[in-house]
MOPAC internal coordinates of N, CA, C and O (Angstrom, degrees):
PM7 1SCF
backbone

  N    0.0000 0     0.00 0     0.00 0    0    0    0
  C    1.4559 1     0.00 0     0.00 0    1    0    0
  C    1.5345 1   108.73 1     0.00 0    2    1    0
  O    1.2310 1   111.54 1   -45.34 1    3    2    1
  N    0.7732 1   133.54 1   134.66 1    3    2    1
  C    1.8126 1   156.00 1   173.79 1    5    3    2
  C    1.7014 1    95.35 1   -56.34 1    6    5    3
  O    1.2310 1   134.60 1   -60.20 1    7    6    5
  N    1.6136 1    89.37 1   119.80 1    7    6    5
  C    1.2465 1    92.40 1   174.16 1    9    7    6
  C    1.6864 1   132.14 1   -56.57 1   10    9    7
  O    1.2310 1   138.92 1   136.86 1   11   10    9
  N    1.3620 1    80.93 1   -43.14 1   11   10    9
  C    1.3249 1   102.70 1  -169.80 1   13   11   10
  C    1.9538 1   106.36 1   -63.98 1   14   13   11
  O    1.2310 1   120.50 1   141.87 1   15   14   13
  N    1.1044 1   116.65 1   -38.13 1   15   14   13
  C    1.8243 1   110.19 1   169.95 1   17   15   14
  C    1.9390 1   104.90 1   -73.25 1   18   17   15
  O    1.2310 1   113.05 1   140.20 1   19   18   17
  N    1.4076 1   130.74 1   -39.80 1   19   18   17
  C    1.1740 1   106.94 1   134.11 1   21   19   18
  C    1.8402 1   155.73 1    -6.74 1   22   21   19
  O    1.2310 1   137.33 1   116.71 1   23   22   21
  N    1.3459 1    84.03 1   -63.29 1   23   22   21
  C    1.6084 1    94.36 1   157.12 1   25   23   22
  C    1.3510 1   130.71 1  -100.15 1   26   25   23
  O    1.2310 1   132.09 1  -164.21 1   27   26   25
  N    1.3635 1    94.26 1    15.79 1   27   26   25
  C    1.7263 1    96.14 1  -165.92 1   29   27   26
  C    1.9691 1    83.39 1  -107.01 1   30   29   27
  O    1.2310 1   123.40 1   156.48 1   31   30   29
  N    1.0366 1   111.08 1   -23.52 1   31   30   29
  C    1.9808 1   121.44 1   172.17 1   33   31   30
  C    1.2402 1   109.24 1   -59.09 1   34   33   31
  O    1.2310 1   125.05 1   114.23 1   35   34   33
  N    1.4949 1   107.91 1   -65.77 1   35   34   33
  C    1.4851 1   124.46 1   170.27 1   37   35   34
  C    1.7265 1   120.33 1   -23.78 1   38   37   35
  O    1.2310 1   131.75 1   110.33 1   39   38   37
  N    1.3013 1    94.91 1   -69.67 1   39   38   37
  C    1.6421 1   133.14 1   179.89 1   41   39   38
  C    1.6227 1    95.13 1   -53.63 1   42   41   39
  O    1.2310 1   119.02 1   110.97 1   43   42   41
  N    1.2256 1   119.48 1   -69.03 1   43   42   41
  C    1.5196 1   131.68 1  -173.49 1   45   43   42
  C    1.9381 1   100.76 1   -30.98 1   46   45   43
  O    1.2310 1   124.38 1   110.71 1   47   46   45
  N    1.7087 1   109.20 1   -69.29 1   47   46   45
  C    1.1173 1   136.86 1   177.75 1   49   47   46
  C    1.3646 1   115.80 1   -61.03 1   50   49   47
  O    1.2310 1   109.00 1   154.02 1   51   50   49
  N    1.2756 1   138.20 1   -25.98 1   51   50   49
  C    1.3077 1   154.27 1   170.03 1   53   51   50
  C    2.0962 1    93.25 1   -70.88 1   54   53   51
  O    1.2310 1   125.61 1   106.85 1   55   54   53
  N    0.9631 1   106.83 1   -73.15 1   55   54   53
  C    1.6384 1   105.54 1  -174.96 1   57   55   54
  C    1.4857 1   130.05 1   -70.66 1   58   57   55
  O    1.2310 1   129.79 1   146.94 1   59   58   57
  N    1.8862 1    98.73 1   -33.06 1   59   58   57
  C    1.6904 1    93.11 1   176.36 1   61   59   58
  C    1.4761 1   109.23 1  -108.31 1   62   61   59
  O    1.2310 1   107.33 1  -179.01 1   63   62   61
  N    1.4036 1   141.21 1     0.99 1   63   62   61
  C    1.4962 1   139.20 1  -173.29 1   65   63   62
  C    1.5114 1   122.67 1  -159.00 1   66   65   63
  O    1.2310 1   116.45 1  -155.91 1   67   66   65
  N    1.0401 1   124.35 1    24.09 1   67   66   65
  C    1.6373 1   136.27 1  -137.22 1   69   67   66
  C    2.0932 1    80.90 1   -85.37 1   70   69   67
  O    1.2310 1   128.29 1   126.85 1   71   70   69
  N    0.9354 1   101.64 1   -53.15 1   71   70   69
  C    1.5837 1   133.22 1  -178.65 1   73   71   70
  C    1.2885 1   104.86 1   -77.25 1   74   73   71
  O    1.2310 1   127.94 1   -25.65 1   75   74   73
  N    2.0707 1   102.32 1   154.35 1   75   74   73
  C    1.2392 1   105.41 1   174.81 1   77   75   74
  C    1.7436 1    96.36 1  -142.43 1   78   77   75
  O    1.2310 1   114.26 1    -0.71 1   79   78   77
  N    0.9920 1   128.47 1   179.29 1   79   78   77
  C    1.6885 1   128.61 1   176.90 1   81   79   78
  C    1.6460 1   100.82 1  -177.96 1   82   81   79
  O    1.2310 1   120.55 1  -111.17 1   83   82   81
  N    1.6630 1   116.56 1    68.83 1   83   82   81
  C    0.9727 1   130.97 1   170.02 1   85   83   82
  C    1.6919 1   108.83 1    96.70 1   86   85   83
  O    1.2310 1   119.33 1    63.49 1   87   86   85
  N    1.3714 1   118.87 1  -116.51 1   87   86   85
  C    1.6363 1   105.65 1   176.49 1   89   87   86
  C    1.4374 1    97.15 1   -96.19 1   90   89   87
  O    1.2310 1   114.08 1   173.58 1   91   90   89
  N    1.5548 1   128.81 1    -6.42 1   91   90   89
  C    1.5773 1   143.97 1  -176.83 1   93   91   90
  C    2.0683 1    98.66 1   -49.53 1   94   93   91
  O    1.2310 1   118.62 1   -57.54 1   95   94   93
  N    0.7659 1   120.23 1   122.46 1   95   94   93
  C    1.3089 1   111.66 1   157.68 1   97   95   94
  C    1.8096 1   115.31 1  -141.38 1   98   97   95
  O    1.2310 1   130.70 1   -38.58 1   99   98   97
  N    1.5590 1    96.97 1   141.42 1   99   98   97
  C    1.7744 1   105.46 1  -157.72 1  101   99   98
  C    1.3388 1    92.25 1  -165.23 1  102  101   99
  O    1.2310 1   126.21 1   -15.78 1  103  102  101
  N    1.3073 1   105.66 1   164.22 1  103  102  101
  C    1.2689 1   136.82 1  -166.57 1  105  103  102
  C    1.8814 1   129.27 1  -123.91 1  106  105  103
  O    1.2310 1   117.08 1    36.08 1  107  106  105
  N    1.1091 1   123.16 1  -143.92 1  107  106  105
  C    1.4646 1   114.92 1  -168.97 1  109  107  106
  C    1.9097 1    93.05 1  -121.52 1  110  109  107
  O    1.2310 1   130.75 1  -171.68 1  111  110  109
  N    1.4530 1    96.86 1     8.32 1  111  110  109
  C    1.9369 1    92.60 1   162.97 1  113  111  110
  C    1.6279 1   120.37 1   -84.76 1  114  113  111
  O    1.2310 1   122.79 1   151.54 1  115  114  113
  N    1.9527 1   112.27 1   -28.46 1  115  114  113
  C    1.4912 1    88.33 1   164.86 1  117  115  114
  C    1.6727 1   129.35 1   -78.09 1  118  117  115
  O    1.2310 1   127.21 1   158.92 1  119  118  117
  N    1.2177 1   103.73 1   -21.08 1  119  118  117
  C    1.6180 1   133.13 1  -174.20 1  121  119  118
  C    1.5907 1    97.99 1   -67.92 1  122  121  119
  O    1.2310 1   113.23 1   164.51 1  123  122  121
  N    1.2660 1   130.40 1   -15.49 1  123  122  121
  C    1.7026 1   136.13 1  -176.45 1  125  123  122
  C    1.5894 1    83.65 1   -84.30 1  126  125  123
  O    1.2310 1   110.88 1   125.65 1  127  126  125
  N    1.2376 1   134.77 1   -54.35 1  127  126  125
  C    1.1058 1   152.49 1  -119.34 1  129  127  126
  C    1.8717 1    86.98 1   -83.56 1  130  129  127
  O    1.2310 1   120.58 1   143.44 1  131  130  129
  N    1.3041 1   116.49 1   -36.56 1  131  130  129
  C    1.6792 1   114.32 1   175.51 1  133  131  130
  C    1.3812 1   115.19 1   -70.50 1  134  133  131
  O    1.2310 1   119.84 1   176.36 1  135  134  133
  N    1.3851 1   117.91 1    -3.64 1  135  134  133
  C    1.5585 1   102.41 1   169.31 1  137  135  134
  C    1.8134 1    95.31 1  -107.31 1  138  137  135
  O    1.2310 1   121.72 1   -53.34 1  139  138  137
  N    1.2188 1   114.31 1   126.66 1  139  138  137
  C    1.1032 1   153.20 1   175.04 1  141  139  138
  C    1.7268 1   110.71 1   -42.33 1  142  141  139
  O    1.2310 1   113.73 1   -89.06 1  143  142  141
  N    1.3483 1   129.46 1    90.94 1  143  142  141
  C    1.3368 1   136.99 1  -165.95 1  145  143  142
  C    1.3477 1   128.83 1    62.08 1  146  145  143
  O    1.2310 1   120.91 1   141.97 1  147  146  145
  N    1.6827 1   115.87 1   -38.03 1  147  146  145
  C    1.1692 1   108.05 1   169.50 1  149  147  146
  C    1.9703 1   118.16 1   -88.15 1  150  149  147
  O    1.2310 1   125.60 1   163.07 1  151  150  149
  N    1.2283 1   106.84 1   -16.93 1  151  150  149
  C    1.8610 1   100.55 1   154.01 1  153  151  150
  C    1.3610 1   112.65 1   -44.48 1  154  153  151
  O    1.2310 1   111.21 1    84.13 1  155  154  153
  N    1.4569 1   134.15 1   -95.87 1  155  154  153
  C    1.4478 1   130.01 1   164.44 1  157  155  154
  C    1.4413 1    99.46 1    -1.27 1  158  157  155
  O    1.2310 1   109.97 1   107.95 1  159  158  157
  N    1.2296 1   136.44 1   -72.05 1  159  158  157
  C    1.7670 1   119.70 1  -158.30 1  161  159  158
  C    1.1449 1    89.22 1   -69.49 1  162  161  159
  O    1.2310 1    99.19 1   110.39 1  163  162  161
  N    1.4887 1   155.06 1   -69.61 1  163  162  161
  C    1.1323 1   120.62 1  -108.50 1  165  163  162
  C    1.8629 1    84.48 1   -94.53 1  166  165  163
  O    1.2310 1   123.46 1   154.71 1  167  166  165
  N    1.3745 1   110.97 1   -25.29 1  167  166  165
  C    1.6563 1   102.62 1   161.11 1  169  167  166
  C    1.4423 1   122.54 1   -42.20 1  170  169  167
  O    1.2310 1   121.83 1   142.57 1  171  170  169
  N    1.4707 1   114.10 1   -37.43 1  171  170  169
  C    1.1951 1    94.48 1  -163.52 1  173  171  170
  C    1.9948 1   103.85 1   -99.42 1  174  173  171
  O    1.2310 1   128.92 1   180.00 1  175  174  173
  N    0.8711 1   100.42 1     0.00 1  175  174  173
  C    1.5878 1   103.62 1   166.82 1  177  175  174
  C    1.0138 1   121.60 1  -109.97 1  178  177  175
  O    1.2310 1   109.87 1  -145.93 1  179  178  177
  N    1.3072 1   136.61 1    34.07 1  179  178  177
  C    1.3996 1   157.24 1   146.97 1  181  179  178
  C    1.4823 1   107.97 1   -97.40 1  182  181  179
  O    1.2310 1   125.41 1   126.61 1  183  182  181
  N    1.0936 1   107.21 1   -53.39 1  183  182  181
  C    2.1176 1   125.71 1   179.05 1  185  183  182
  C    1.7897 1    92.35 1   -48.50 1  186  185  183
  O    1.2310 1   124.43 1   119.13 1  187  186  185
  N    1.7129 1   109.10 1   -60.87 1  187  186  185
  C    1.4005 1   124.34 1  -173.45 1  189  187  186
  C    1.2511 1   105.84 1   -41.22 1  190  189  187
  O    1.2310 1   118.69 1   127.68 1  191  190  189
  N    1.0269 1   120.10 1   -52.32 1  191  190  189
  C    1.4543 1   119.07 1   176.80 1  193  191  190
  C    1.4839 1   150.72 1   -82.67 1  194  193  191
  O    1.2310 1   129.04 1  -174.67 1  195  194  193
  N    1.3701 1   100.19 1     5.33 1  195  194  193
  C    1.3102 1   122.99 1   131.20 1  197  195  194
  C    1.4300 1   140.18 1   -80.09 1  198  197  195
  O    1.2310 1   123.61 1   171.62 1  199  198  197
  N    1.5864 1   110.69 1    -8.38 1  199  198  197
  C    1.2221 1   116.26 1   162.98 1  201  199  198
  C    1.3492 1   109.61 1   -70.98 1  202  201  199
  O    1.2310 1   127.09 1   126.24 1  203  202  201
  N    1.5808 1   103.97 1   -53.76 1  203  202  201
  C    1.7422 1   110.51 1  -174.27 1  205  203  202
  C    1.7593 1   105.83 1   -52.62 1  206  205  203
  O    1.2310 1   117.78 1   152.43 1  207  206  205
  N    1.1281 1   121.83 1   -27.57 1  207  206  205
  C    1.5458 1   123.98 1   151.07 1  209  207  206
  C    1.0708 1   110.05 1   -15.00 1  210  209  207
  O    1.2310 1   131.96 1    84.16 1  211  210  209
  N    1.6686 1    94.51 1   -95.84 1  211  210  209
  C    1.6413 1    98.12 1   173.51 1  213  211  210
  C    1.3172 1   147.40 1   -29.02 1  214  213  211
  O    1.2310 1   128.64 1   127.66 1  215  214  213
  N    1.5550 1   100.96 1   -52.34 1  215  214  213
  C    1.2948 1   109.20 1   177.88 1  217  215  214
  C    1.7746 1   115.56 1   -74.65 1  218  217  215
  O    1.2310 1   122.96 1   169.05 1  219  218  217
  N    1.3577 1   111.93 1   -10.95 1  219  218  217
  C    1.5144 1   117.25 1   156.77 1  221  219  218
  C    1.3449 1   116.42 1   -56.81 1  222  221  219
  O    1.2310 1   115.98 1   116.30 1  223  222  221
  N    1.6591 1   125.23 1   -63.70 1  223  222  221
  C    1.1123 1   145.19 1  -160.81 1  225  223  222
  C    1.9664 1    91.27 1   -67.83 1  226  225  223
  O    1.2310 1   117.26 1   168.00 1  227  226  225
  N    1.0520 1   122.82 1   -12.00 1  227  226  225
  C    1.7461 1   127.53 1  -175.30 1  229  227  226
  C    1.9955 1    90.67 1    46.58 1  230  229  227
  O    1.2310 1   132.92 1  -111.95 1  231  230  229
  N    1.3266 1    92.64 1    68.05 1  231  230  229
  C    1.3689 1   112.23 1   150.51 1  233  231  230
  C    1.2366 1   129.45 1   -72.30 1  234  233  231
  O    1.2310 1   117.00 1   -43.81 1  235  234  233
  N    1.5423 1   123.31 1   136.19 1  235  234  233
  C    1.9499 1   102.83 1  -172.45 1  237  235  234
  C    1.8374 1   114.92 1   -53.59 1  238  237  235
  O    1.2310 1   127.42 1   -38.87 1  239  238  237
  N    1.3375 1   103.32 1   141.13 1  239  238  237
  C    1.1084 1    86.68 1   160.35 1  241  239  238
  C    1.5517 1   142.07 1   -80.86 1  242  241  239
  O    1.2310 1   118.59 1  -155.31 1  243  242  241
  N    1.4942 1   120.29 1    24.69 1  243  242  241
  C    1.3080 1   118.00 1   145.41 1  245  243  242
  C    1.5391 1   132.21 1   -65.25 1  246  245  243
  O    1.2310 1   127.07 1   165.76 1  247  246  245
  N    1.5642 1   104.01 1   -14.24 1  247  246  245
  C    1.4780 1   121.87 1  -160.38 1  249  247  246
  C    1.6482 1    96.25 1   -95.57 1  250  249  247
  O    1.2310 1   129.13 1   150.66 1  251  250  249
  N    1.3550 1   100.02 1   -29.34 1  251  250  249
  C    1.7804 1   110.07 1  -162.82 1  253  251  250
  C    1.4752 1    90.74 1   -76.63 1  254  253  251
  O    1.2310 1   115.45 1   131.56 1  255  254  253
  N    1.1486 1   126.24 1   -48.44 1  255  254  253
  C    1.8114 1   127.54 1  -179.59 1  257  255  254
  C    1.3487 1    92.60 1   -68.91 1  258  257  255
  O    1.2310 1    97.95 1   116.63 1  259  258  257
  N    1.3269 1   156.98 1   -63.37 1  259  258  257
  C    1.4535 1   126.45 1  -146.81 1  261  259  258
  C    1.9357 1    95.07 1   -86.32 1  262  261  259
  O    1.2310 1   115.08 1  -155.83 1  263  262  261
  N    1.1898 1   126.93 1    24.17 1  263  262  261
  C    1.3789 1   117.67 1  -157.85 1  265  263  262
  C    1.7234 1    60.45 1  -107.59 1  266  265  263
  O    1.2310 1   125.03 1    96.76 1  267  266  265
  N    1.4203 1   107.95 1   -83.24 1  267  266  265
  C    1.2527 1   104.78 1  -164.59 1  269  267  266
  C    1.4062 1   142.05 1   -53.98 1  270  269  267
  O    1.2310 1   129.45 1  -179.52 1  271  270  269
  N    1.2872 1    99.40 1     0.48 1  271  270  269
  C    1.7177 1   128.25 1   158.33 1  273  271  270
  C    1.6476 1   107.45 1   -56.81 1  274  273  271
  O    1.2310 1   126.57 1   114.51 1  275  274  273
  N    1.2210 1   104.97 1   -65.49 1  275  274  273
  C    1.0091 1   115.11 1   167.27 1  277  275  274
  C    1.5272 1   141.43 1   -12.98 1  278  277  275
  O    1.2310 1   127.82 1   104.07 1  279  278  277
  N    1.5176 1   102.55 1   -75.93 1  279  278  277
  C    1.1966 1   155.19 1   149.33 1  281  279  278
  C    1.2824 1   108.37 1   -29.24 1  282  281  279
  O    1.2310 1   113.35 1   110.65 1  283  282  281
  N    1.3843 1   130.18 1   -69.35 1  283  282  281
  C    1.1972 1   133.89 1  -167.03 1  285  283  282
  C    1.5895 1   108.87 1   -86.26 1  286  285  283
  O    1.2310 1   117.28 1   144.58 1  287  286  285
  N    1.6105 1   122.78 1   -35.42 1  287  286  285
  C    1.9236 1   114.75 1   145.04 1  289  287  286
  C    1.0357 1   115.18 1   -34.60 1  290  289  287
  O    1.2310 1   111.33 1   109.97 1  291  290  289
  N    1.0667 1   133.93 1   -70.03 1  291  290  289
  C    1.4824 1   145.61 1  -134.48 1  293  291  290
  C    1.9834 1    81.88 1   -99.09 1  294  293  291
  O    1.2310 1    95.55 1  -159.91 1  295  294  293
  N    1.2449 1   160.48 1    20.09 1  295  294  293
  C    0.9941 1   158.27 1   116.19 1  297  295  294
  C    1.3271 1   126.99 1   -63.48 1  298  297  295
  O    1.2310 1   120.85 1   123.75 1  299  298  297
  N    1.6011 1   115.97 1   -56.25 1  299  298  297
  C    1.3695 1   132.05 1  -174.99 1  301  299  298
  C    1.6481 1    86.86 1   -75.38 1  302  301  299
  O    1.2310 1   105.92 1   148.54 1  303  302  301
  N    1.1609 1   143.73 1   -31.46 1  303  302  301
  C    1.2523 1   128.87 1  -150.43 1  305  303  302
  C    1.7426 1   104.44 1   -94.61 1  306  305  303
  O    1.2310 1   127.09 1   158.00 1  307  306  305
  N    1.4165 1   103.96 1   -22.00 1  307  306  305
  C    1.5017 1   125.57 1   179.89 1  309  307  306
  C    1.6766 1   112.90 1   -72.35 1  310  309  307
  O    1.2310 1   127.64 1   139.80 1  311  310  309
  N    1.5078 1   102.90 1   -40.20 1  311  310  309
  C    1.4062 1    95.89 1   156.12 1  313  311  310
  C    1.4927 1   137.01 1   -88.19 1  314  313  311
  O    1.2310 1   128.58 1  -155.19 1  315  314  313
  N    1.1077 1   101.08 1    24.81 1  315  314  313
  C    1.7505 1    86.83 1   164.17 1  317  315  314
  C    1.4141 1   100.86 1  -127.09 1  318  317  315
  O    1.2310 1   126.99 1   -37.20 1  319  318  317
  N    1.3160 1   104.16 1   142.80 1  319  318  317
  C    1.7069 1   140.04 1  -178.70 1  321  319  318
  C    1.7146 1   104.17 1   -28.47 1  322  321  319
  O    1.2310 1   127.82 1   -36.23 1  323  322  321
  N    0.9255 1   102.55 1   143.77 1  323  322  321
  C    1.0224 1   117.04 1  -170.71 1  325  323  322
  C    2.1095 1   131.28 1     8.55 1  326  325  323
  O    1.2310 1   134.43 1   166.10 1  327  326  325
  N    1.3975 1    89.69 1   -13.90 1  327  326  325
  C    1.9756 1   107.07 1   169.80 1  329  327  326
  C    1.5821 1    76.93 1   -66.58 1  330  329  327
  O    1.2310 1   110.95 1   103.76 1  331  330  329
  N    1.0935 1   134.63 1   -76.24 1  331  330  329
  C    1.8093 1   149.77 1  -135.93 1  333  331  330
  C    1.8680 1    88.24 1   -49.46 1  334  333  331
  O    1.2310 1   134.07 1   121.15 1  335  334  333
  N    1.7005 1    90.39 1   -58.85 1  335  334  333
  C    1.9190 1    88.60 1  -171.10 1  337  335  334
  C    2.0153 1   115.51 1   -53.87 1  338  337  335
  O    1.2310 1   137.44 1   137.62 1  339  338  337
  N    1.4122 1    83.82 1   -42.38 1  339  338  337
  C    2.0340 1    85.27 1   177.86 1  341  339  338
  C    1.0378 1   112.13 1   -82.07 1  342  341  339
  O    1.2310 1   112.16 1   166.26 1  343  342  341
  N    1.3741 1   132.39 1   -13.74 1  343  342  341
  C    1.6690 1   121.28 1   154.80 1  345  343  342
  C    1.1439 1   126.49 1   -59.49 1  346  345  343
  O    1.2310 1   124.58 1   153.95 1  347  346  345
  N    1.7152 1   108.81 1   -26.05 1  347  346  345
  C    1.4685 1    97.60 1   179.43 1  349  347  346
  C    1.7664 1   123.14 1   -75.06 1  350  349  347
  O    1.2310 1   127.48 1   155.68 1  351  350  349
  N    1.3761 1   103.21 1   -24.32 1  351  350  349
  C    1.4381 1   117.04 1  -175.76 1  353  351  350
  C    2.1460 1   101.23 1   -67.72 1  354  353  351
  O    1.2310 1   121.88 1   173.13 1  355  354  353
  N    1.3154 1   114.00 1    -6.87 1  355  354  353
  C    1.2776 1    99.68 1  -164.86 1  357  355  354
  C    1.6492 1    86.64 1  -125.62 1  358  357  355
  O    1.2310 1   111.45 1   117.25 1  359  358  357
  N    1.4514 1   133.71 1   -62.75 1  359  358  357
  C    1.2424 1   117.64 1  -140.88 1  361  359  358
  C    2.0769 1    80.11 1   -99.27 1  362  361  359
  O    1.2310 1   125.86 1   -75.64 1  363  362  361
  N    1.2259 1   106.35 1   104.36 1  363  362  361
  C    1.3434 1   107.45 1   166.90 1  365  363  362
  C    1.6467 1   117.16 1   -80.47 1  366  365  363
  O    1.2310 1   115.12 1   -92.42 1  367  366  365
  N    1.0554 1   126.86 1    87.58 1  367  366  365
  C    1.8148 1   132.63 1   175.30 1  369  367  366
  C    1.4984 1   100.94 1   -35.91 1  370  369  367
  O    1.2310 1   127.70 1    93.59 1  371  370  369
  N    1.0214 1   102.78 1   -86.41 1  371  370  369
  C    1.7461 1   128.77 1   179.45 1  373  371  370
  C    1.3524 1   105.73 1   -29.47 1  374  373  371
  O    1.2310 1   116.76 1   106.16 1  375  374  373
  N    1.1799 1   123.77 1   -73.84 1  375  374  373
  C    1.9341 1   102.17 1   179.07 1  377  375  374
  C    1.1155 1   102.58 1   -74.86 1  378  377  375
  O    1.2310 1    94.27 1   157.38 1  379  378  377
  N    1.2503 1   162.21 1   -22.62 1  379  378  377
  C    1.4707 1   154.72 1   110.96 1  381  379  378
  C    1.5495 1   103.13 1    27.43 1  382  381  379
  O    1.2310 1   130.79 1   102.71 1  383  382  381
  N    1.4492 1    96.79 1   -77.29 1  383  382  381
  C    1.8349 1   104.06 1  -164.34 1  385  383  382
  C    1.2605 1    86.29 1   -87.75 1  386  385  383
  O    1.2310 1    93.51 1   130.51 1  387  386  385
  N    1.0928 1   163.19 1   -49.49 1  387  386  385
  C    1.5653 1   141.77 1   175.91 1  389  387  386
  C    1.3382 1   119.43 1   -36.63 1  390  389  387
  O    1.2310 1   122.16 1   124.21 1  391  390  389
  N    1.7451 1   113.47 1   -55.79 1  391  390  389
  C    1.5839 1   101.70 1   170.78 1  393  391  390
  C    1.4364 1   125.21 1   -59.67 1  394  393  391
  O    1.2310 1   114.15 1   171.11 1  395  394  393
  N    1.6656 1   128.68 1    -8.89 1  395  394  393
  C    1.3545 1   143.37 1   170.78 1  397  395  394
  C    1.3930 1   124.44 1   -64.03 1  398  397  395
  O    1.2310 1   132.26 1   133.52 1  399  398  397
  N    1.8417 1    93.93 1   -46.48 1  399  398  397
  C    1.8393 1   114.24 1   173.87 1  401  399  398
  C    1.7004 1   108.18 1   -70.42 1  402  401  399
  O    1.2310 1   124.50 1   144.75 1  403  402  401
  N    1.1685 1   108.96 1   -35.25 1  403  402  401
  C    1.9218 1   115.11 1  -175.95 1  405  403  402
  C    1.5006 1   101.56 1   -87.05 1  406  405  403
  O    1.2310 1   113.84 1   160.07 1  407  406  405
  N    1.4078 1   129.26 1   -19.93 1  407  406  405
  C    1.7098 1   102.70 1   159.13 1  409  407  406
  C    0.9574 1   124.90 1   -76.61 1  410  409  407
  O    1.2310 1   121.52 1   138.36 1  411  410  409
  N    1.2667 1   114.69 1   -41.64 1  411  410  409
  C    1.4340 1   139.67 1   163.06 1  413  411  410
  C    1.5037 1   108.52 1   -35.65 1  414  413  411
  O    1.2310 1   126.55 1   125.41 1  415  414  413
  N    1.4017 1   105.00 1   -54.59 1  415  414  413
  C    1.7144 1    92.68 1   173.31 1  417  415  414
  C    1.4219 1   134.63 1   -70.18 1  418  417  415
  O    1.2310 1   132.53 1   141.34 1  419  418  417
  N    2.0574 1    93.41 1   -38.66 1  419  418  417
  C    1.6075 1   105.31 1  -178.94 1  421  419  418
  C    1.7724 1    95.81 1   -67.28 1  422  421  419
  O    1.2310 1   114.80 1  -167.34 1  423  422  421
  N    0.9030 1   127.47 1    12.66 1  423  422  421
  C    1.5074 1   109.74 1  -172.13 1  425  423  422
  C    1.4831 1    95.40 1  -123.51 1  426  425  423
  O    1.2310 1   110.16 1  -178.22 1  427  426  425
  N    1.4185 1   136.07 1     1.78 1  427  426  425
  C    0.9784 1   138.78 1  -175.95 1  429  427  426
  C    1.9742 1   111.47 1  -110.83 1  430  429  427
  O    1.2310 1   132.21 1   163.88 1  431  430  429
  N    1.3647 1    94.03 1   -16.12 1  431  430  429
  C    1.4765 1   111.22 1  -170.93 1  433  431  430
  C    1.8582 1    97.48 1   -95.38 1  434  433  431
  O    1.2310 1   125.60 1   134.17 1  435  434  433
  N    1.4219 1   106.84 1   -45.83 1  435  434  433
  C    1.7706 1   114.08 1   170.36 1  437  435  434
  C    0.9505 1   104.40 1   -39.26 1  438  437  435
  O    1.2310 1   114.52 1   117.14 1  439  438  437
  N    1.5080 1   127.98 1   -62.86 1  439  438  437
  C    1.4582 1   152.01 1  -105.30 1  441  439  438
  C    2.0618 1   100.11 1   -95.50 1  442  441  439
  O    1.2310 1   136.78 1   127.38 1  443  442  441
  N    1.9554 1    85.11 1   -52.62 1  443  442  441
  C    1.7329 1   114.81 1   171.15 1  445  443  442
  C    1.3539 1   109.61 1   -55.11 1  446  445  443
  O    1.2310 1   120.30 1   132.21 1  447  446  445
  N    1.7043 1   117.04 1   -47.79 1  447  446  445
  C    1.3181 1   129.96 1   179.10 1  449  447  446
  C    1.7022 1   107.07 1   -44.02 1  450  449  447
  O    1.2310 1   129.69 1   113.11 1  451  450  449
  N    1.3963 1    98.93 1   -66.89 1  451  450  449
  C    1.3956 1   113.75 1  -169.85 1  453  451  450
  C    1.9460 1   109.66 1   -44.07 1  454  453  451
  O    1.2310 1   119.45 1   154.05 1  455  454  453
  N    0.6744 1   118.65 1   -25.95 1  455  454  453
  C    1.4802 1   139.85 1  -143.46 1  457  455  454
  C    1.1801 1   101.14 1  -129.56 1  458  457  455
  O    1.2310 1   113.36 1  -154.52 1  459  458  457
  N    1.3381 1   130.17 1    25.48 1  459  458  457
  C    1.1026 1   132.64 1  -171.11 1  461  459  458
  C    2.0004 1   106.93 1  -168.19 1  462  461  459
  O    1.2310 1   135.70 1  -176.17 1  463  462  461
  N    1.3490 1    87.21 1     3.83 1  463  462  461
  C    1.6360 1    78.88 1   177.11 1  465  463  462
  C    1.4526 1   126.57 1   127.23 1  466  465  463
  O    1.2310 1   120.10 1   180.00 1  467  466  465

């Protein structure tokens, strides 16, 4: 397995669920959200780089646009006041595009299977 979608799981789980606070589960993307404009970036270039995941793995590019769909909600949604902070606890991007990269793979690992015997 590619390290790099490995750490792109890690990363996913590190920012959108790492944490729990009852059935609440979240990560270190609303907690970015207290430093004042530059949280949002460094969210969204962490997110970014699980896209570039994708586009490593030569994922379709239908998958690469809803990854970055994603991505770019869960940005615009990060900046606004306090909606931005409770969006993050619900619309998780990041395991979002992780479950995208792992079909993508399990369907690439079937696919090898098939074709192999």
């Amino acid at each position: 397995m590619n390290k790099h979608f490995v750490f792109a799981k890690i990363l996913a789980n590190l920012l959108d669920s790492k944490f729990s606070i009852g059935k609440f589960r979240f990560g270190i993307d609303p907690l970015l959200d207290f430093i004042p404009g530059l949280g949002s970036v460094i969210s969204l270039l962490l997110s970014l780089y699980i896209v570039w995941v994708g586009i490593q793995m030569k994922i379709p590019h239908k998958e690469i646009r809803q990854m970055i769909t994603n991505v770019v909600a869960d940005f615009i949604l990060g900046l606004l006041p306090v909606l931005g902070w409770a969006g993050d606890f619900f619309f998780k991007a990041n395991i979002r595009n992780v479950k995208i990269l792992e079909k993508y793979a399990n369907r690439k690992i079937l696919d090898a299977e098939i074709i192999s015997g």
